[in-house]
C-alpha positions as CSV (number, residue, x, y, z in Angstrom):
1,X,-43.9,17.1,-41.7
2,X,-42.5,18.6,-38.4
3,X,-40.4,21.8,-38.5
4,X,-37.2,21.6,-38.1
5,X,-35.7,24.3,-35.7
6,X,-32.1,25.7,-37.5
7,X,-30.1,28.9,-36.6
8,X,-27.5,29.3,-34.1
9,X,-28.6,30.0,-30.5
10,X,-27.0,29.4,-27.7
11,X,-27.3,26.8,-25.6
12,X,-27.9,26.7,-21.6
13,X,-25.4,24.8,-19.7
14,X,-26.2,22.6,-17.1
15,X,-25.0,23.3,-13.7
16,X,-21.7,22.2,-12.4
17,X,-23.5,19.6,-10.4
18,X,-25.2,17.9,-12.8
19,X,-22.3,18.0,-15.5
20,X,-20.8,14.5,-15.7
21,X,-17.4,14.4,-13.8
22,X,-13.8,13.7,-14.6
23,X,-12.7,10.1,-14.3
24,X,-10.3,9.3,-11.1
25,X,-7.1,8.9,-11.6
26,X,-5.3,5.7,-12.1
27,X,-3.5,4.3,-9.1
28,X,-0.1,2.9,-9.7
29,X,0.1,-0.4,-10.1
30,X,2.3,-1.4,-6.8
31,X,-0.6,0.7,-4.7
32,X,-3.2,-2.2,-6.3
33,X,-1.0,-4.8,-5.5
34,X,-0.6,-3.5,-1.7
35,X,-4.0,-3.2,-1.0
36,X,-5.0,-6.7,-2.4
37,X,-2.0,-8.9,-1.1
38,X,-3.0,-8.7,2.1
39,X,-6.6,-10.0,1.6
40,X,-5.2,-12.6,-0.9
41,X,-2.6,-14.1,1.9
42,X,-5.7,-13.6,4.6
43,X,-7.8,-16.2,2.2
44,X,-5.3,-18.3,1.2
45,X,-4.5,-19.2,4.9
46,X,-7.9,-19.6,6.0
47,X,-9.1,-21.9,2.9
48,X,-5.9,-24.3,2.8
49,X,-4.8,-22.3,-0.2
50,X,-1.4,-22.0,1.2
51,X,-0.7,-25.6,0.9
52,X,-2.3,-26.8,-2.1
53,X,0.1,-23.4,-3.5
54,X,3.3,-25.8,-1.9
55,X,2.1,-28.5,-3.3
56,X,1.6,-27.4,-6.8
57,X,5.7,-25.3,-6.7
58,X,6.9,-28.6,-5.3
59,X,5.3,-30.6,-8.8
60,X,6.7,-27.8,-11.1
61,X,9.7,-27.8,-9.4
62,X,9.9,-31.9,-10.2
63,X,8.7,-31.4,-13.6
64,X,11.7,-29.1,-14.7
65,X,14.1,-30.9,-12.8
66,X,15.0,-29.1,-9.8
């Protein structure tokens, strides 16, 4: 059976550079929405998005009654 090593000694840190880092942190939420908006508009425009988005308001609109 292998010896098992007990006592107190103390342990070498690690340099700071190597030491796992603090998480970022979080952005506010309107911050996410202002940088994705404009890419979402960008796509919608270029793949017909922004119609097929009319069409579909236009059919909810007629299903509630409006």
């Amino acid at each position: 059976m292998a010896a098992q090593h007990t006592g107190s000694t103390s342990r070498r840190r690690r340099p700071a550079f190597t030491q796992p880092q603090a998480a970022e942190p979080t952005r506010h939420p309107a911050v996410a929405v202002a940088m994705a908006l404009p890419c979402a508009v960008l796509l919608a425009v270029l793949f017909g998005g922004w119609e097929q988005m009319a069409n579909q308001a236009q059919a909810v609109a007629e299903l509630i009654g409006h």
